[in-house]
C-alpha positions, 0 to 999 in steps of 0.5 A, a space after each residue: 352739303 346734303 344731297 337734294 331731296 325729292 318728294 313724289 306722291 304714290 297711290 297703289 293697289 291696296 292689296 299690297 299695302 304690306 310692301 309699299 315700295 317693292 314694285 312686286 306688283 308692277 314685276 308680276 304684272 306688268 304695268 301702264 308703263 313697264 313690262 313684266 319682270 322688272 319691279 317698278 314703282 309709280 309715282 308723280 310730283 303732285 298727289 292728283 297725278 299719282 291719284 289719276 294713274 290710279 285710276 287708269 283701269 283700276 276700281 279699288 277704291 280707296 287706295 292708299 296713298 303715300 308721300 315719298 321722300 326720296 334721295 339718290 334713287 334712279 327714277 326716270 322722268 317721262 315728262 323729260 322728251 328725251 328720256 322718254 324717247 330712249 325707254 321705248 
């Protein structure tokens, strides 16, 4: 049986463009979310989601925006109480 994909939308800053899905940006600086050092990705289940973390102190506009299908990644959920609870 194939394993379960997920599909999660991201918009980011568009200067990093060329590397997507690195989470250098987030390891550089930092972010709402994580601390500077480790990289991370942001992304959200729905494409409005993804569009108001954008915008959470951000004025580049547009930004590009990508649908990410994924499977086997290590994500953590921060709508999960529990999840949340045992990040911070």
């Amino acid at each position: 049986m194939p394993e379960p994909r997920l599909t999660l939308w991201r918009a980011f800053v568009p200067s990093w463009a060329h590397l997507p899905l690195s989470g250098e940006g987030a390891a550089r600086f930092g972010g709402r979310w994580n601390p500077i050092g480790p990289p991370a990705i942001y992304a959200a289940r729905e494409l409005s989601t993804a569009w108001a973390e954008y915008n959470q102190g951000f004025v580049q506009h547009p930004a590009p925006i990508a649908q990410l299908k994924l499977s086997g990644a290590r994500l953590a959920d921060l709508t999960d109480a529990d999840t949340w609870r045992s990040l911070v």
